[in-house]
Biotite code that builds the C-alpha atoms (Angstrom):
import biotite.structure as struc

atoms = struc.array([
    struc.Atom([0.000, 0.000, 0.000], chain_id="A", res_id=1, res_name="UNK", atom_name="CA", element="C"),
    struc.Atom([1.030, 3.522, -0.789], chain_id="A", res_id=2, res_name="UNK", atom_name="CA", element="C"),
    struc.Atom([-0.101, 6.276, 1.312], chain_id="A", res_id=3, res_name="UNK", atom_name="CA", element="C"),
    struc.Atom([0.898, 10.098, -0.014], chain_id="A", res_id=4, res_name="UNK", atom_name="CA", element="C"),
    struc.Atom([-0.231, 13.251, 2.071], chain_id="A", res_id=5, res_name="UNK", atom_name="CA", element="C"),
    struc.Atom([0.220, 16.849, 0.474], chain_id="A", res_id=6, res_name="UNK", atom_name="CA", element="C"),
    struc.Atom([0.417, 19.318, 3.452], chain_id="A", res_id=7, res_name="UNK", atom_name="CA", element="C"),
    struc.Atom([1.885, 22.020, 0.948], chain_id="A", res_id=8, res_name="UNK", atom_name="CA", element="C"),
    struc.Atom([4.738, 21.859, 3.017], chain_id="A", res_id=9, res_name="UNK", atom_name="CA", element="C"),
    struc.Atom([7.691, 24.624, 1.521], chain_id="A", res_id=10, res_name="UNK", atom_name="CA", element="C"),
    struc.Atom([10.515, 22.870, 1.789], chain_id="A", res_id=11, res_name="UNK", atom_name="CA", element="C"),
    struc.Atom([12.088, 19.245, 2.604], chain_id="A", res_id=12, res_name="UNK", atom_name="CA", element="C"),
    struc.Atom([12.168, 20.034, 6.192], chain_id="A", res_id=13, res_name="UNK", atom_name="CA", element="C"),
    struc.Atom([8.304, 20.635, 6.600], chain_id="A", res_id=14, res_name="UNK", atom_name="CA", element="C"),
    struc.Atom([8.075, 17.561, 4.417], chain_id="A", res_id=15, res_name="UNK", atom_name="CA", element="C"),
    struc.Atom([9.871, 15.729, 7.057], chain_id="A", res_id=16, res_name="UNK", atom_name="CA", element="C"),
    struc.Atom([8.011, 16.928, 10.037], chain_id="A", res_id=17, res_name="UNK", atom_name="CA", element="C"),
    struc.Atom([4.916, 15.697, 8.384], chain_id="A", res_id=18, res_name="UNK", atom_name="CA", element="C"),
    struc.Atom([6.338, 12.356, 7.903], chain_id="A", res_id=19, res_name="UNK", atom_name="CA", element="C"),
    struc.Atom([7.984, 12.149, 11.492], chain_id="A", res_id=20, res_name="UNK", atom_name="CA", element="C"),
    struc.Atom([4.005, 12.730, 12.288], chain_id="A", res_id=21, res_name="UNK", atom_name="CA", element="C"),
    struc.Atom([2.519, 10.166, 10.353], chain_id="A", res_id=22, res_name="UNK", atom_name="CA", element="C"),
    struc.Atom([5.398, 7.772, 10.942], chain_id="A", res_id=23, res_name="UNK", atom_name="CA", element="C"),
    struc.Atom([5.431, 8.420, 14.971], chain_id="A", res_id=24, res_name="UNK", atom_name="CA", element="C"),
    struc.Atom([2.731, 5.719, 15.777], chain_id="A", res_id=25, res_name="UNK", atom_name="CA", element="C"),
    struc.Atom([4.827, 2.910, 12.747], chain_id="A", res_id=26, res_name="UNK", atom_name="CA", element="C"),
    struc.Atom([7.822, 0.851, 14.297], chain_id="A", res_id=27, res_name="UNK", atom_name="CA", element="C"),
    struc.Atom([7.399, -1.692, 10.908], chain_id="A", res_id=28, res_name="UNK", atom_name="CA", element="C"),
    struc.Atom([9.645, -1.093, 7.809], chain_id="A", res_id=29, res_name="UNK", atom_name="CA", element="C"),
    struc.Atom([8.566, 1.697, 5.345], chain_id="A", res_id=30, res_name="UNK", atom_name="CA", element="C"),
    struc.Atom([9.971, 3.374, 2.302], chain_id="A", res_id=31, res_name="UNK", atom_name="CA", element="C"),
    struc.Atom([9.143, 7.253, 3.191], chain_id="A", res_id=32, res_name="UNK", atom_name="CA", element="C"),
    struc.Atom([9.810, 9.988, 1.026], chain_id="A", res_id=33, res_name="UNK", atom_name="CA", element="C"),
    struc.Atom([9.214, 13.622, -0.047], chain_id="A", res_id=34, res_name="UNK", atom_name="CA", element="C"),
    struc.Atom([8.478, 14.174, -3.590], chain_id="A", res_id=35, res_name="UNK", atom_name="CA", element="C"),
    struc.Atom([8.582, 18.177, -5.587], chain_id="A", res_id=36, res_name="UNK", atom_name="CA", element="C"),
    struc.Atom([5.227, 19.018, -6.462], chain_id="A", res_id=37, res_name="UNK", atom_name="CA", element="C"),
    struc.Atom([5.475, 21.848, -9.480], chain_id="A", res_id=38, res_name="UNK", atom_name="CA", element="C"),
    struc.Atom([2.505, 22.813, -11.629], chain_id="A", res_id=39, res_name="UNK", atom_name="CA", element="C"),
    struc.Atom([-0.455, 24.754, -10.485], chain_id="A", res_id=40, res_name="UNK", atom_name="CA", element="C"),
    struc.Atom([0.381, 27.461, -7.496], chain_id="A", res_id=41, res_name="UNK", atom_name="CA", element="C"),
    struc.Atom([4.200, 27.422, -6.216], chain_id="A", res_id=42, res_name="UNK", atom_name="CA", element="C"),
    struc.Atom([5.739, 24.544, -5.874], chain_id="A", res_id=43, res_name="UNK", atom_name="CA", element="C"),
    struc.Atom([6.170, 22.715, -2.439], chain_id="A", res_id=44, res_name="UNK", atom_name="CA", element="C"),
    struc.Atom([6.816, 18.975, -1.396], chain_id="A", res_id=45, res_name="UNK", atom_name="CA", element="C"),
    struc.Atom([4.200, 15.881, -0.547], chain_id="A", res_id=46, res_name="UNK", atom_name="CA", element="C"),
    struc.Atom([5.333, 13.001, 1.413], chain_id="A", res_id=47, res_name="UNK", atom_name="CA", element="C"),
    struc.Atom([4.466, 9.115, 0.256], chain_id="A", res_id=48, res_name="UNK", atom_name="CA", element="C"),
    struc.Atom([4.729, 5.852, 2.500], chain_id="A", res_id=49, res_name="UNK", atom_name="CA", element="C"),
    struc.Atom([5.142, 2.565, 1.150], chain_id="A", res_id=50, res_name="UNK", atom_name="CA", element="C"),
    struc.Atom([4.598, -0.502, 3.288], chain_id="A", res_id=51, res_name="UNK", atom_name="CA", element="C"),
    struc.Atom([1.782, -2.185, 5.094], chain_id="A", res_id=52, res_name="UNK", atom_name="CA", element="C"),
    struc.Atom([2.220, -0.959, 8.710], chain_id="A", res_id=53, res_name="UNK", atom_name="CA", element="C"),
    struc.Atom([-0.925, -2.081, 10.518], chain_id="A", res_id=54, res_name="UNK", atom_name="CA", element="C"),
    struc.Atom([-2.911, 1.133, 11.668], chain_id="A", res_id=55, res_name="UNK", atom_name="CA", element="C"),
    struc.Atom([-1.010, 3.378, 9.468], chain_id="A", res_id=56, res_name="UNK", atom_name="CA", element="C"),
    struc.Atom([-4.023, 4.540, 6.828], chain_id="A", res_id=57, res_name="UNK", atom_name="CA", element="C"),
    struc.Atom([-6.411, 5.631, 9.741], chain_id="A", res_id=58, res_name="UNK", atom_name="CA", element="C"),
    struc.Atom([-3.777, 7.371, 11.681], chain_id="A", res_id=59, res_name="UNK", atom_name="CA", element="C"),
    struc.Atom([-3.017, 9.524, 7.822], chain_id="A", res_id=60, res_name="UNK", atom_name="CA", element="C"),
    struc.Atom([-6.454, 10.239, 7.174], chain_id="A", res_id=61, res_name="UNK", atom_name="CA", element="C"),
    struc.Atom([-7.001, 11.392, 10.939], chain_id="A", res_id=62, res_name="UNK", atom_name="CA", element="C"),
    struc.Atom([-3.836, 13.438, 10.549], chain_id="A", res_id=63, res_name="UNK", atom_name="CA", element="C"),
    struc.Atom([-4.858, 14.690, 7.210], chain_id="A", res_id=64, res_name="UNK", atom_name="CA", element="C"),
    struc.Atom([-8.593, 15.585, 7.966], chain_id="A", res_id=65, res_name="UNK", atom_name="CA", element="C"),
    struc.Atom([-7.291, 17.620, 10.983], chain_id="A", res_id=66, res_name="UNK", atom_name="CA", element="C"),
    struc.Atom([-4.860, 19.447, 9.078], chain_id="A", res_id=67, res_name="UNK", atom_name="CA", element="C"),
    struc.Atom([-6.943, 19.998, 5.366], chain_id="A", res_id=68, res_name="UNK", atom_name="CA", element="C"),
    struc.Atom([-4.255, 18.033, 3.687], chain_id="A", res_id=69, res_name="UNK", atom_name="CA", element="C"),
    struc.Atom([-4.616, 16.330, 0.741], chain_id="A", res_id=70, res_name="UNK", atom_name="CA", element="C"),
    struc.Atom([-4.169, 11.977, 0.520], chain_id="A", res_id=71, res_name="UNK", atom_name="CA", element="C"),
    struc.Atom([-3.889, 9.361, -2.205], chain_id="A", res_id=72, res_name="UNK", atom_name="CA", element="C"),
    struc.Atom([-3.821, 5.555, -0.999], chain_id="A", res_id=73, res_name="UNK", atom_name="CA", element="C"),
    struc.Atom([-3.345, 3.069, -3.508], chain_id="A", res_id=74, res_name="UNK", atom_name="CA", element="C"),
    struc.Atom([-3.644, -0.858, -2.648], chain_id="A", res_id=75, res_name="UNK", atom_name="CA", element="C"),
    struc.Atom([-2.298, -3.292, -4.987], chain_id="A", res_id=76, res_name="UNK", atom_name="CA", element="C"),
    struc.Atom([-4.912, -4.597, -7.774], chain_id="A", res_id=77, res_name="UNK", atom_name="CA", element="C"),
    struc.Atom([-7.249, -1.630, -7.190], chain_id="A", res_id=78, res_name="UNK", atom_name="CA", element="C"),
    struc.Atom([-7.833, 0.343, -10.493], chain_id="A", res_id=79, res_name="UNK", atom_name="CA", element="C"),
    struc.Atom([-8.044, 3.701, -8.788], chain_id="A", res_id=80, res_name="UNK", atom_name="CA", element="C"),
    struc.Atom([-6.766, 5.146, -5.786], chain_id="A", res_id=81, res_name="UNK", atom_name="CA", element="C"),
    struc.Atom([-8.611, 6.340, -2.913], chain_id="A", res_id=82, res_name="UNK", atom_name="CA", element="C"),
    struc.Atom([-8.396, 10.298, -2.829], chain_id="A", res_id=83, res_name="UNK", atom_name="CA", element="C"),
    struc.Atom([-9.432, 12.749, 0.198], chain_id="A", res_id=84, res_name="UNK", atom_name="CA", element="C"),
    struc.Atom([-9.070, 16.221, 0.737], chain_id="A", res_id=85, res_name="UNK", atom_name="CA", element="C"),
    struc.Atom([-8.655, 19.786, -0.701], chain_id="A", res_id=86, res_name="UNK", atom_name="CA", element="C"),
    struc.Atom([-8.417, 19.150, -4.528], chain_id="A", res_id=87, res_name="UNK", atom_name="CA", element="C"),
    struc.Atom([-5.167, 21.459, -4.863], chain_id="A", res_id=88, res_name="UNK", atom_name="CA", element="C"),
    struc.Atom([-3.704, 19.206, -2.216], chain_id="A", res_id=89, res_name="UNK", atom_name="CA", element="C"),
    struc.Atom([-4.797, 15.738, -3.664], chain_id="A", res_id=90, res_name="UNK", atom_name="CA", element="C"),
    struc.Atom([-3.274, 16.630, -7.005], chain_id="A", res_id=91, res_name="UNK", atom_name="CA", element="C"),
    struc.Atom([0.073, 16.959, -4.855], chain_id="A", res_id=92, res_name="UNK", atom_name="CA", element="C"),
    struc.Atom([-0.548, 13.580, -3.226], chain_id="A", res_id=93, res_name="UNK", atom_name="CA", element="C"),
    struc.Atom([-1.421, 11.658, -5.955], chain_id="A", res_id=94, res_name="UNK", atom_name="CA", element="C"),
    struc.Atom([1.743, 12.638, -8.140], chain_id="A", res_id=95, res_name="UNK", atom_name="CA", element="C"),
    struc.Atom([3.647, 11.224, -5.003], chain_id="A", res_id=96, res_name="UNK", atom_name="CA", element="C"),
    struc.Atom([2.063, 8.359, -4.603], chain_id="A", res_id=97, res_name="UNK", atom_name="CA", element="C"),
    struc.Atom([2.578, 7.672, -8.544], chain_id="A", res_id=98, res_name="UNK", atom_name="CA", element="C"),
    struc.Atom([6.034, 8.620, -8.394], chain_id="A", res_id=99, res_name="UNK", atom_name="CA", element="C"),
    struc.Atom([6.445, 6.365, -5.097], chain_id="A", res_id=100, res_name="UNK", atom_name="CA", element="C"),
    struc.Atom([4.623, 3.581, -6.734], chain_id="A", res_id=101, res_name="UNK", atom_name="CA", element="C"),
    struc.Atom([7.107, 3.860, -10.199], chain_id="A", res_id=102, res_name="UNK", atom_name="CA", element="C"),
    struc.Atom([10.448, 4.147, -7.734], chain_id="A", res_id=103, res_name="UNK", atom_name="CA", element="C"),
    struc.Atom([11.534, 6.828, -10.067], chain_id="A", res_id=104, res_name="UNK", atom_name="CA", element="C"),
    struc.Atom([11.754, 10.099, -8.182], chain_id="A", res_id=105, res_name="UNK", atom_name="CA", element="C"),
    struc.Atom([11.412, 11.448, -4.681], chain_id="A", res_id=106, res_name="UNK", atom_name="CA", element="C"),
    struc.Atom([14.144, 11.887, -1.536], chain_id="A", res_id=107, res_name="UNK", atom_name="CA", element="C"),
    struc.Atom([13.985, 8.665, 0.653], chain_id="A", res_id=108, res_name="UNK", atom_name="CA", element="C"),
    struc.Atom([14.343, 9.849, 4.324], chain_id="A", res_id=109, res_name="UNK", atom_name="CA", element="C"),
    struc.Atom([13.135, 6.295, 5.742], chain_id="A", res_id=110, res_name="UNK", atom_name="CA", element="C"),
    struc.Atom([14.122, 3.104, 3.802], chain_id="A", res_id=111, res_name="UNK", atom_name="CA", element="C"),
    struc.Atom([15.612, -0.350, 4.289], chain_id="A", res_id=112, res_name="UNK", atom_name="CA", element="C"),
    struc.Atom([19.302, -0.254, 5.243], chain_id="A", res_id=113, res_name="UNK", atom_name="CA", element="C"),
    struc.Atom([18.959, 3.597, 6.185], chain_id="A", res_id=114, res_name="UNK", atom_name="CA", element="C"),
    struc.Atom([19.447, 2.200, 10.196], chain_id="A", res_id=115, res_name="UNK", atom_name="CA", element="C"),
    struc.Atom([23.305, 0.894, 9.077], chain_id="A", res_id=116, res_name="UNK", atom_name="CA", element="C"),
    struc.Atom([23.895, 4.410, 7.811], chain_id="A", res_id=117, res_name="UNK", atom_name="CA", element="C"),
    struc.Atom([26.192, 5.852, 10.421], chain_id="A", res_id=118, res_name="UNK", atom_name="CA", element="C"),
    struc.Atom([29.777, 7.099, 10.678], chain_id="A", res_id=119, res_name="UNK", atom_name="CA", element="C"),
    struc.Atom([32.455, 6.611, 8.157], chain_id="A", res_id=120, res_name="UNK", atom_name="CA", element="C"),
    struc.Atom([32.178, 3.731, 5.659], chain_id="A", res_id=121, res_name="UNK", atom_name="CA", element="C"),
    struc.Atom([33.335, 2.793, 2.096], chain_id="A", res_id=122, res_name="UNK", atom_name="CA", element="C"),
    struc.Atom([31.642, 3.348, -0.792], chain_id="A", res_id=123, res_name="UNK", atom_name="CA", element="C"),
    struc.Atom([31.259, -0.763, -1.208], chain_id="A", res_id=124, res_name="UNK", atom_name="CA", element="C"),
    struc.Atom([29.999, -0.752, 2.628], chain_id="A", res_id=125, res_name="UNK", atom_name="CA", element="C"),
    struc.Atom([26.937, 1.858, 1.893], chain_id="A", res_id=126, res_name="UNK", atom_name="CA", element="C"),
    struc.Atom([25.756, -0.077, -1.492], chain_id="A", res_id=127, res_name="UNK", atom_name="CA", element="C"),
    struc.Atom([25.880, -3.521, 0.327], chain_id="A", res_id=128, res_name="UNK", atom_name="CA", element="C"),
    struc.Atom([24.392, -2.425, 3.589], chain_id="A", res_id=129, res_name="UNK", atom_name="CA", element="C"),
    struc.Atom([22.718, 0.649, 3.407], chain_id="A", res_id=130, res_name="UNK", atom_name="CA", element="C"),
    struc.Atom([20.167, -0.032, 0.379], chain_id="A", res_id=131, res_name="UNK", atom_name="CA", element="C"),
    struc.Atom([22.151, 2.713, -1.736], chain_id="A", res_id=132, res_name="UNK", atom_name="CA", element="C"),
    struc.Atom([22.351, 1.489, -5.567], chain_id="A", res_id=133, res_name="UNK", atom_name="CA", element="C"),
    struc.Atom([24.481, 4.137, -6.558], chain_id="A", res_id=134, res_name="UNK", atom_name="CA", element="C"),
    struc.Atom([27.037, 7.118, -5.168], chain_id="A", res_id=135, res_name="UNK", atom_name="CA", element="C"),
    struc.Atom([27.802, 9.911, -7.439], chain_id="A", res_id=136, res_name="UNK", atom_name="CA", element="C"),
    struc.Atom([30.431, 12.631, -6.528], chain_id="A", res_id=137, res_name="UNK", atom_name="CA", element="C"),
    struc.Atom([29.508, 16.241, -7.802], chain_id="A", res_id=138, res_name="UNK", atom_name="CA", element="C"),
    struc.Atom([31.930, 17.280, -10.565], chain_id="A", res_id=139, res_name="UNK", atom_name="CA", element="C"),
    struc.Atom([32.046, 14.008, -11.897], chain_id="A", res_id=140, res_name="UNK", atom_name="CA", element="C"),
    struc.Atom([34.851, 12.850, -9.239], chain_id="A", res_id=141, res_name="UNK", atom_name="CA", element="C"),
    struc.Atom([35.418, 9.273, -9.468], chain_id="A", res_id=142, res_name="UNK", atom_name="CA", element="C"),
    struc.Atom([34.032, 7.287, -6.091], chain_id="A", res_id=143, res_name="UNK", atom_name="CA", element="C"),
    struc.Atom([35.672, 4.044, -5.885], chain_id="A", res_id=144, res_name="UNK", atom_name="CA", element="C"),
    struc.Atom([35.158, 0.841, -3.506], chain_id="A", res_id=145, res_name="UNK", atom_name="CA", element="C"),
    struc.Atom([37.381, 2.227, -1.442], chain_id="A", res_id=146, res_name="UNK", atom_name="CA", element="C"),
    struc.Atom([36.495, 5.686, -0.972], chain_id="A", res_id=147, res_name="UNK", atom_name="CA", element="C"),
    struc.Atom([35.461, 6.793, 2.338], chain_id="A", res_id=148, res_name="UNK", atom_name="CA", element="C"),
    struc.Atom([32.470, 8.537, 3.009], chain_id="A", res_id=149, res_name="UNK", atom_name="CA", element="C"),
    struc.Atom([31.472, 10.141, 6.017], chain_id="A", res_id=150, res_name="UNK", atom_name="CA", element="C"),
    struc.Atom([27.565, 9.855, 6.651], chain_id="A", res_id=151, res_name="UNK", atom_name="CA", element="C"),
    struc.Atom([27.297, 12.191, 8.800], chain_id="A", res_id=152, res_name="UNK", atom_name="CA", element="C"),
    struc.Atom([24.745, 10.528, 10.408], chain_id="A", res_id=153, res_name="UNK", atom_name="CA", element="C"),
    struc.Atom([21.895, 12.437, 7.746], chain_id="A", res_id=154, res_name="UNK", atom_name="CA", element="C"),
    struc.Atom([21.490, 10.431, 4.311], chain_id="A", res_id=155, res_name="UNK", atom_name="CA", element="C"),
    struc.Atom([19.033, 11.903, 2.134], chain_id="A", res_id=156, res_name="UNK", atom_name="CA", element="C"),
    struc.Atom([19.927, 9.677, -1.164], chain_id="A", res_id=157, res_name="UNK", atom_name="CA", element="C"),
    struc.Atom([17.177, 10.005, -4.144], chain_id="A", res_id=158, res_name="UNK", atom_name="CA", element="C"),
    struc.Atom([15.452, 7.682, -6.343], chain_id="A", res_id=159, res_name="UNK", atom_name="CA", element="C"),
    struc.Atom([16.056, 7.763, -10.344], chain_id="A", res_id=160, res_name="UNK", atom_name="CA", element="C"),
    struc.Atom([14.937, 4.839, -12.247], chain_id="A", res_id=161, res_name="UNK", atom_name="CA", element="C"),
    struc.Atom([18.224, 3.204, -12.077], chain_id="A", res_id=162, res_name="UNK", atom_name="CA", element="C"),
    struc.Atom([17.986, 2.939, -8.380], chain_id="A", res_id=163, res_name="UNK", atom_name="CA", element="C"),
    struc.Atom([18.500, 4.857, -5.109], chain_id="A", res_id=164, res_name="UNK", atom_name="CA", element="C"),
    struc.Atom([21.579, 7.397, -5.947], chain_id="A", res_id=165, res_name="UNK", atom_name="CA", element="C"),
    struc.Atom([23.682, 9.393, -2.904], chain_id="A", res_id=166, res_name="UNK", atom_name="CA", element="C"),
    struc.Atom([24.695, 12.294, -4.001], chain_id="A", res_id=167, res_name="UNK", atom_name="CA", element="C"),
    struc.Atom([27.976, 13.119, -2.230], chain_id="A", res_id=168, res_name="UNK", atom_name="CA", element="C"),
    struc.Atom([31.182, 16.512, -2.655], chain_id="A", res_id=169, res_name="UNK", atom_name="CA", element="C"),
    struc.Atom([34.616, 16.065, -1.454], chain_id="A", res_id=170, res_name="UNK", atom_name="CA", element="C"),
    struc.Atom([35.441, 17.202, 2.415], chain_id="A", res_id=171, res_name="UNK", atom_name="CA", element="C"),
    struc.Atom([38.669, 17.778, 4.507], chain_id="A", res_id=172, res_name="UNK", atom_name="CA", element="C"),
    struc.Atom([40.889, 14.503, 5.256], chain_id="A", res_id=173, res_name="UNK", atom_name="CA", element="C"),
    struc.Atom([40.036, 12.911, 1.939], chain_id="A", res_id=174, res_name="UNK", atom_name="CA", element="C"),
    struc.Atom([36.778, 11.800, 2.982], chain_id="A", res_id=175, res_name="UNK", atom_name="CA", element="C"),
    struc.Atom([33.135, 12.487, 0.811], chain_id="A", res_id=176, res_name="UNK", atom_name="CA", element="C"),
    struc.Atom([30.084, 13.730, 2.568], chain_id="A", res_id=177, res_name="UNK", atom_name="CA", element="C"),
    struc.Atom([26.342, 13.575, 1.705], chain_id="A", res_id=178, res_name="UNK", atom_name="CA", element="C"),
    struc.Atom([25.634, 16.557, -0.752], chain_id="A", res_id=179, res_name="UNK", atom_name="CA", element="C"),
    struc.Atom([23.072, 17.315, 1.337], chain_id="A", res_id=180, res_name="UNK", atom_name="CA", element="C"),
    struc.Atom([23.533, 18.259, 4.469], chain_id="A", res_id=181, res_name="UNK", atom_name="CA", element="C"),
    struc.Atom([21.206, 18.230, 7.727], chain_id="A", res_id=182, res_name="UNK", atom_name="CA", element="C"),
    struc.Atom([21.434, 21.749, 8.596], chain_id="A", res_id=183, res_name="UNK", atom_name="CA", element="C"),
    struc.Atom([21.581, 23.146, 5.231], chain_id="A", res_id=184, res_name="UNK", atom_name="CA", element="C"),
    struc.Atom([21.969, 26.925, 4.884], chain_id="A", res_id=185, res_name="UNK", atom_name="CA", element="C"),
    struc.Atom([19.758, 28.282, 2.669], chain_id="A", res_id=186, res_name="UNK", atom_name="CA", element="C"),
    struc.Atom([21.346, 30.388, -0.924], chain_id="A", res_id=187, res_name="UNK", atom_name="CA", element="C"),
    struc.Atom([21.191, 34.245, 0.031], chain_id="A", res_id=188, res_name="UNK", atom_name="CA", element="C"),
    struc.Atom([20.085, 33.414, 3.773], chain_id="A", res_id=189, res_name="UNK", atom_name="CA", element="C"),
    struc.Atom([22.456, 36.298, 4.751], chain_id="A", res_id=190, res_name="UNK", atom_name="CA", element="C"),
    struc.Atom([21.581, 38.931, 2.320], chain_id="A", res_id=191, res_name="UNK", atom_name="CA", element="C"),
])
């Protein structure tokens, strides 16, 4: 089952207080991401679960109907999903739970392997443990086996349709670090 919620949150890290809600009452494995939504008003960010966490659709649509949000939740072999909610915000949700559905877009923040995703490890390390299909340095740097990468304890890798990708840049000491970073500062913050 897929569950997407648009709460027009503005950036990643509203998206990700909205699925630390939802995902408070879930101790089962889920694939949880935030997804863009562009088109019609500005653009913000939905959320999508995948998994079959017992309880998990009636705590959403309680969360949603408090909050006006919008929800798609499709079920395998149903020919349409079930939609709730503002129809602004269930256009948002149902792109997410498409692109969740298709594994070809969105920023995983929960998946399986994202609990061995701590400290320093090698490049070989995060594919084989840490469900990460591919790492790709900015500037086109070459990431070996045996490059080091320091997780910094915050992986935000993305989907593409050849797999889950971690972006990562070069740091002091040799080492690679997530492109993005937990506490990001925001372009022209300062000015």
């Amino acid at each position: 089952m897929i569950i997407a919620v648009d709460a027009a949150a503005r950036d990643t890290t509203e998206a990700e207080h909205v699925l630390h809600e939802l995902l408070a009452p879930v101790h089962a494995p889920v694939v949880a991401c935030t997804h863009l939504v562009s088109g019609d008003g500005p653009p913000h960010y939905a959320v999508s679960v995948t998994g079959t966490a017992v309880g998990l659709e009636q705590h959403v649509r309680a969360w949603a109907a408090g909050r006006g949000a919008g929800v798609a939740i499709t079920r395998a072999g149903a020919s349409s999903p079930d939609l709730a909610g503002p129809s602004t915000l269930v256009r948002g949700a149902y792109v997410a739970a498409v692109e969740a559905a298709l594994g070809s877009a969105g920023r995983l923040v929960r998946w399986p392997g994202h609990e061995h995703a701590y400290g320093v490890l090698t490049a070989a390390d995060l594919r084989a443990r840490c469900g990460i299909d591919q790492i790709e340095a900015l500037g086109g740097l070459p990431v070996e086996d045996d490059s080091r990468i320091d997780t910094l304890g915050f992986l935000r890798p993305i989907r593409r349709v050849t797999g889950t990708v971690l972006q990562v840049q070069p740091a002091a000491g040799g080492l690679l670090i997530p492109f993005e970073l937990e506490h990001q500062q925001k372009c022209c913050a300062d000015h």
